[in-house]
C-alpha positions in Angstrom: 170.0 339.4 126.7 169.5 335.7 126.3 171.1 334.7 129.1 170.4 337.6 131.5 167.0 336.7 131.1 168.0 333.3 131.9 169.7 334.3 135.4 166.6 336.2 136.2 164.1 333.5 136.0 166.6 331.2 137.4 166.9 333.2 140.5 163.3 334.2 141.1 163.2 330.1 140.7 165.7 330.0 143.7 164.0 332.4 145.8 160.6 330.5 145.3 162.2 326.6 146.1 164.1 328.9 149.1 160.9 327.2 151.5 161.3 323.8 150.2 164.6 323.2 152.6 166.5 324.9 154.9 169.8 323.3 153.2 172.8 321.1 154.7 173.0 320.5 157.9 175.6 317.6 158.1 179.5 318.7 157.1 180.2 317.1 153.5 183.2 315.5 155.4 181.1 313.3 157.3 179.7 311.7 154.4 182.7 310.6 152.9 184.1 307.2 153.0 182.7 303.5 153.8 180.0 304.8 156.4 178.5 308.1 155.7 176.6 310.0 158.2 173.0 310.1 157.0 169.7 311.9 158.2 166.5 311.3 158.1 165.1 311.3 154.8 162.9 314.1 154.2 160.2 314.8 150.9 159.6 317.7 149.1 157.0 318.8 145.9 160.5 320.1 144.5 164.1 319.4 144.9 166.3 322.3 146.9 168.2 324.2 144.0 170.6 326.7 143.9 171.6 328.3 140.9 175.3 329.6 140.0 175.5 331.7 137.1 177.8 330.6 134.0 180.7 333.2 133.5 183.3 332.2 130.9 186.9 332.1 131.7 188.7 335.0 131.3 191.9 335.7 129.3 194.6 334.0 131.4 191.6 332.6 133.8 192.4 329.0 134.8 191.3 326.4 137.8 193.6 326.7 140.7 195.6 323.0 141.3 197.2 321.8 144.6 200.9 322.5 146.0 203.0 321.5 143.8 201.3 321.4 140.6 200.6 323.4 137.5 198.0 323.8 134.9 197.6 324.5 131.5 195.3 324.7 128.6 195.2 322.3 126.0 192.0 323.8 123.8 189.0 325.9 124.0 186.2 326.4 122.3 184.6 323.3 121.9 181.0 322.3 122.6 180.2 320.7 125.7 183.7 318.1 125.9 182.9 315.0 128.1 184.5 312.6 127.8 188.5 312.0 127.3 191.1 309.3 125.5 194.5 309.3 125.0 195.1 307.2 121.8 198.2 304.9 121.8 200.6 307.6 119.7 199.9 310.6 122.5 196.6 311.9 120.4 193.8 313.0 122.6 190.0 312.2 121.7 187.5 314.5 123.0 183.9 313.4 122.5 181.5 316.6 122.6 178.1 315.9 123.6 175.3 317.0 125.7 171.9 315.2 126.1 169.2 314.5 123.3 166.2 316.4 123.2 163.8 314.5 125.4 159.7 315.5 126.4 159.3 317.9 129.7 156.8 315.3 131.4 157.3 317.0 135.0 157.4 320.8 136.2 160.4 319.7 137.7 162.2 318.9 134.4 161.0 322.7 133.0 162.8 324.6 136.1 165.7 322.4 135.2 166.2 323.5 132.1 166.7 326.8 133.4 168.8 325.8 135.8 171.3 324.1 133.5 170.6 327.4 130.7 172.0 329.7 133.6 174.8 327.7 134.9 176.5 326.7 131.7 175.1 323.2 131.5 172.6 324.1 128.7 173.4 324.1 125.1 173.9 321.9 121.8 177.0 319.4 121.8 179.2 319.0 119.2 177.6 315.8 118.4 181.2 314.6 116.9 184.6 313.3 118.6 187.6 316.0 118.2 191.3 314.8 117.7 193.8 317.2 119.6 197.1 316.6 118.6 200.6 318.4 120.1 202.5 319.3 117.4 206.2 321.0 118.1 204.2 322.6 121.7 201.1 324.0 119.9 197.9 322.3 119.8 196.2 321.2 116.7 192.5 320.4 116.9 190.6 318.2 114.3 187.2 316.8 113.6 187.7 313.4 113.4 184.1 311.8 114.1 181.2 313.9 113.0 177.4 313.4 113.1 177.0 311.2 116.1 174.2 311.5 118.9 175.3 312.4 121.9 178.7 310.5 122.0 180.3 309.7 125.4 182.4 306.8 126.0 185.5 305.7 123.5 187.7 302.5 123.8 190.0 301.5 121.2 190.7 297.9 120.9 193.2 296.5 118.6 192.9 298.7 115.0 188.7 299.5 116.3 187.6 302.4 118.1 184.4 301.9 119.8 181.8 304.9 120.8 179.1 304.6 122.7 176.3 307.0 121.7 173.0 308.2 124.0 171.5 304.4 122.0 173.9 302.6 120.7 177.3 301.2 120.3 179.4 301.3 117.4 182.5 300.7 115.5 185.3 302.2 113.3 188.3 301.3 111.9 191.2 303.3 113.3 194.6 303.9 112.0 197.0 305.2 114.1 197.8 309.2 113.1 195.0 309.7 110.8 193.5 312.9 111.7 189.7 311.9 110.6 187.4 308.7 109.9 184.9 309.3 106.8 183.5 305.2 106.9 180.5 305.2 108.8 180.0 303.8 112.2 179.1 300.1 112.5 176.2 299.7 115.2 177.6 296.9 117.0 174.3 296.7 119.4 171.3 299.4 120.5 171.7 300.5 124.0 168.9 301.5 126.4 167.8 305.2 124.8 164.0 306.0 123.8 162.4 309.4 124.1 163.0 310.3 127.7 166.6 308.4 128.0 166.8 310.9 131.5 170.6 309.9 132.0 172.0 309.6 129.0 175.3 309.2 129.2 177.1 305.6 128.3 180.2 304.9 130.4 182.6 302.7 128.2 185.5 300.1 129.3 187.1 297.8 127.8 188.3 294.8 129.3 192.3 294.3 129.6 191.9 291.2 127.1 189.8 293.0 124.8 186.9 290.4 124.4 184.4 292.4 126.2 183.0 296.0 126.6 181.0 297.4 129.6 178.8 300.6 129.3 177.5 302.1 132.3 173.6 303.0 131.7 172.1 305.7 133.7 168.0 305.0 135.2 165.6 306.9 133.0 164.2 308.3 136.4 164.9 309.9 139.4 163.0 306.9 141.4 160.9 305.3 139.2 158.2 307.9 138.4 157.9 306.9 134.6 157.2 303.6 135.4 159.3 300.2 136.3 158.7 299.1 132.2 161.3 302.8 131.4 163.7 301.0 133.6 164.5 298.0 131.3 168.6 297.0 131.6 168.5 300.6 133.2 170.8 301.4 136.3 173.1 299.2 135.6 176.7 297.9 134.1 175.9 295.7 130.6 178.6 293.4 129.3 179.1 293.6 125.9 180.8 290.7 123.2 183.0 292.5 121.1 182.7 289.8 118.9 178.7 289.3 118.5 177.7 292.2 119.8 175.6 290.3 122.6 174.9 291.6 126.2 173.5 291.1 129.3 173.1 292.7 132.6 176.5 292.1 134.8 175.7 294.4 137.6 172.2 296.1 138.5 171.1 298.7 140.8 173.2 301.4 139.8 171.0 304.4 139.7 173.8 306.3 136.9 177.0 305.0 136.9 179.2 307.5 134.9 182.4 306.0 135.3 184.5 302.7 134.8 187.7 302.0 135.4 189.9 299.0 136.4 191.9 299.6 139.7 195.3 298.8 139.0 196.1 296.5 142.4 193.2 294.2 142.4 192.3 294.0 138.6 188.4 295.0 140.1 185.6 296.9 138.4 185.7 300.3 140.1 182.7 302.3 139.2 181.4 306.0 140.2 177.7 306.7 140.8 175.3 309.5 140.7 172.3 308.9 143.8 169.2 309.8 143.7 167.3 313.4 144.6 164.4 315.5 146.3 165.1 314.0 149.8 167.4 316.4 150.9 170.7 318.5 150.5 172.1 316.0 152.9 171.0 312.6 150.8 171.6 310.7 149.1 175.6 310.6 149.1 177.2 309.8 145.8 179.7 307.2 145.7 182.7 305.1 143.8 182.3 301.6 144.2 184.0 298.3 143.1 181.3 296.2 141.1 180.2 292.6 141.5 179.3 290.4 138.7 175.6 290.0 139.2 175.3 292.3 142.2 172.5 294.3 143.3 173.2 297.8 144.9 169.8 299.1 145.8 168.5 301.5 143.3 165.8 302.3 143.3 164.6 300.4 146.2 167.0 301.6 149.3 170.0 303.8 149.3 173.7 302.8 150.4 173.2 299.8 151.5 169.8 299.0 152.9 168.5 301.9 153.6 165.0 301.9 152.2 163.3 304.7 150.1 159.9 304.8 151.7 158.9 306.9 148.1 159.2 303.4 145.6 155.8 301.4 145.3 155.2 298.4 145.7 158.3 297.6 148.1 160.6 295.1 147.3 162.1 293.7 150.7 163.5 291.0 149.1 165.8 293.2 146.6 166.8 295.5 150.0 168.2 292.3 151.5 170.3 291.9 148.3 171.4 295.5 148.3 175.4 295.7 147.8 176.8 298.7 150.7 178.9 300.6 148.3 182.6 301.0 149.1 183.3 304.7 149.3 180.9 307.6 149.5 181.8 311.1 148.0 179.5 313.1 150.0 175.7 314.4 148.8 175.1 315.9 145.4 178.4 316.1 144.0 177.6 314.6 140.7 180.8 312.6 140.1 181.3 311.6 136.3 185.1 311.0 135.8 187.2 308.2 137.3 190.7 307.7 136.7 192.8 305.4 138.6 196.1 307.4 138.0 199.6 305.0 137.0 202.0 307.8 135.6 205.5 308.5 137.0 204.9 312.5 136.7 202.8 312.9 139.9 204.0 310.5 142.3 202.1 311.7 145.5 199.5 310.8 143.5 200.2 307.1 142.2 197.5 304.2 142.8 194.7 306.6 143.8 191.7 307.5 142.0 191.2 311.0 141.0 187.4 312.1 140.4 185.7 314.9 138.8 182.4 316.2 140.6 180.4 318.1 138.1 178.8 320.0 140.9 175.6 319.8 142.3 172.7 321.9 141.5 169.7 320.8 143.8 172.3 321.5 147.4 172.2 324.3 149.5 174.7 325.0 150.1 176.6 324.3 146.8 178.9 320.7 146.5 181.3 319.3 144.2 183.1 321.5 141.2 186.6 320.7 141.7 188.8 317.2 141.1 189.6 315.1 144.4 191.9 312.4 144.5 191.6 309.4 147.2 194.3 307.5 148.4 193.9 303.5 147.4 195.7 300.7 149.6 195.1 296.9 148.6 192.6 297.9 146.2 190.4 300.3 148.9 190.0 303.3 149.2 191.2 305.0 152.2 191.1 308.4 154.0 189.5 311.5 152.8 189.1 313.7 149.5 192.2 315.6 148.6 191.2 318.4 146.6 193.5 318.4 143.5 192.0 320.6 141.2 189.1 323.7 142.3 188.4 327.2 141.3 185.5 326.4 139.0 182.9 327.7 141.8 184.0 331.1 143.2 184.1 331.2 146.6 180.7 332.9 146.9 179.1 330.1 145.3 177.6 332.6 143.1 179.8 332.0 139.9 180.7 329.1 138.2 183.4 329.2 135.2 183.3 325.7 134.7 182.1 322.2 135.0 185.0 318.9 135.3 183.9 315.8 133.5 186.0 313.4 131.2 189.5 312.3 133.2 192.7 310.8 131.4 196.3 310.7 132.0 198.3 311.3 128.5 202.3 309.2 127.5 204.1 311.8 129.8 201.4 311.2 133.1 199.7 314.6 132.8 196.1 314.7 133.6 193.8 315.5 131.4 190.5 317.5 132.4 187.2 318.0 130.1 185.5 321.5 131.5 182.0 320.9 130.2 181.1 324.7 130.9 184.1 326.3 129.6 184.4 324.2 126.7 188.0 323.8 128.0 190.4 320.8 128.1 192.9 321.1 131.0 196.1 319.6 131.4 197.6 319.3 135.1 200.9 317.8 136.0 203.9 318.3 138.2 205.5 322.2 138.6 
């Protein structure tokens, strides 16, 4: 009854916001790549939505993958899996999360709610990290980190496993096959949280040496509308000392970067990056992006580049000059949060590109993203367009959706590991 009530309001929401704008009108593919098509910026009292309604997967219901490929299930029923790690004996770490209660400030953040309640987004998270472990071909699923808050990256360096919560970063001593931790976490250092914290996730890497750790920290805005003093080391990359625990800013400008990885060829920071709203379906694109110690990319003061956002007061022309271009754009509104630059043997098609999971936009008409691309990298750039790898989690009326990619890994054998937010699913793709 819940949630039929739930897919009411959110569609008499719809058909209300219908006015607010008339939807795309450039093709997705001509915002892909190093220069993006991109309108005129146009401003609205609310954000275009368009609301899918969350079915579960069916009995024997699975995404569809590319020629060539197949795809299985690893587990279900978990709550809200986001993030993905492949420990060094073939375990798999699943953290379950979704985002801490925060205030509803703005109308805009009440009509989301619904909007995430009818499409599969809402709910409580597990809160914990799960262990999934393949024993003789059946799955084994154990709760090996409980009582966390809102858990999302993990990095294991040496015998320490490293989490990064919705405000903080902490510690635990690992040994290999255990199938829980009791000892408490260790809070190495407080990450940028509070009351609102409006992108919550933490991105975590490692660096190939160990000594440092960066997080990726979301704004805690859409453009600044709770004030430049909520935006302290916001929308950006922090380097962390494993050692002391000390950070500073390494990259700024950012407005949520949800993923880090290192590309293989050129030993660079690669990151992926959620843009801004309410300007249009078409804007602002979302994009991957190598990342510069001490650059500047823009947010919240211009868009791709130097394109300025005529909505941020006071201007800052001096930081627009600074802005960074950003390598590769993945088209508007498809809400990218995995990254993984893929080095397995099993899918060699696929070897030296990035694969990237688009949790699907919600404020697009029409609907973008849900489904896993993979672009081709030569010298360390990427080249060409998209391939869609994995899709079916949108049905083809855009009126559905089953499920919701996030958290990327490859496992020991070069499978590829998929956490499906909505269906509570982890997904394991590799060769036929």
């Amino acid at each position: 009854m819940k949630m039929a009530y739930r897919t009411v309001l959110a569609a008499a929401l719809t058909a209300l916001l219908a006015g607010c704008d008339q939807g795309a009108t450039v093709d997705p593919m001509k915002q892909v790549g190093p220069n993006p098509e991109l309108p005129k910026a146009q401003n609205f009292l609310m954000p275009p939505m368009q609301v899918p309604e969350g079915v579960a997967w069916k009995e024997g219901e699975m995404p569809k993958v590319a020629q060539g490929l197949k795809i299985e299930k690893v587990a279900d029923g978990l709550q809200h899996p986001r993030q993905l790690y492949v420990l060094p004996n073939n375990d798999i770490l699943v953290a379950e999360a979704n985002g801490p209660a925060k205030p509803t400030t703005r109308p805009k953040q009440l009509i989301m709610g619904v909007v995430q309640q009818a499409s599969g987004k809402g709910g409580p998270g597990g809160n914990r990290i799960s262990l999934l472990r393949n024993v003789n071909g059946k799955w084994e699923k154990h709760k090996f980190i409980e009582n966390l808050h809102s858990p999302f990256g993990i990095q294991l360096i040496g015998n320490t496993l490293w989490v990064a919560n919705a405000d903080s970063l902490v510690k635990f001593p690992y040994q290999e096959g255990e199938t829980e931790i009791r000892t408490p976490g260790e809070v190495v250092t407080e990450l940028p949280g509070g009351p609102i914290n409006h992108h919550w996730t933490k991105a975590l890497l490692a660096s190939p040496d160990g000594s440092k750790l960066y997080v990726g920290v979301g704004s805690n805005s859409n453009i600044t509308e709770n004030g430049i003093g909520a935006e302290y080391r916001r929308a950006a990359v922090l380097e962390v000392d494993a050692a002391t625990g000390a950070s500073r800013i390494y990259a700024s400008g950012l407005r949520n970067p949800t993923g880090l990885q290192w590309e293989p060829q050129s030993g660079a920071l690669w990151a992926i990056v959620n843009e801004r709203d309410e300007i249009g379906s078409d804007l602002v694109p979302d994009y991957m992006t190598s990342v510069q110690e001490n650059g500047f990319y823009g947010w919240p003061y211009s868009y791709f580049g130097q394109n300025v956002d005529e909505r941020v007061k006071p201007p800052r022309p001096d930081l627009v000059k600074q802005a960074i271009k950003p390598d590769y754009a993945l088209s508007s509104h498809v809400a990218p949060l995995g990254l993984l630059f893929y080095t397995g043997d099993n899918l060699p098609r696929y070897q030296g590109g990035a694969f990237i999971s688009e949790h699907g936009s919600w404020n697009r008409t029409p609907l973008n993203g849900y489904q896993v691309v993979w672009v081709e990298f030569q010298n360390g750039k990427p080249v060409g367009q998209p391939q869609p790898v994995v899709t079916g989690f949108l049905s083809d009326d855009q009126k559905q959706v089953r499920g919701l990619p996030v958290g990327l890994a490859m496992d020991k054998e070069g499978g590829v590991l998929i956490a499906d937010d909505a269906g509570n699913t982890i997904w394991r793709v590799s060769a036929e």
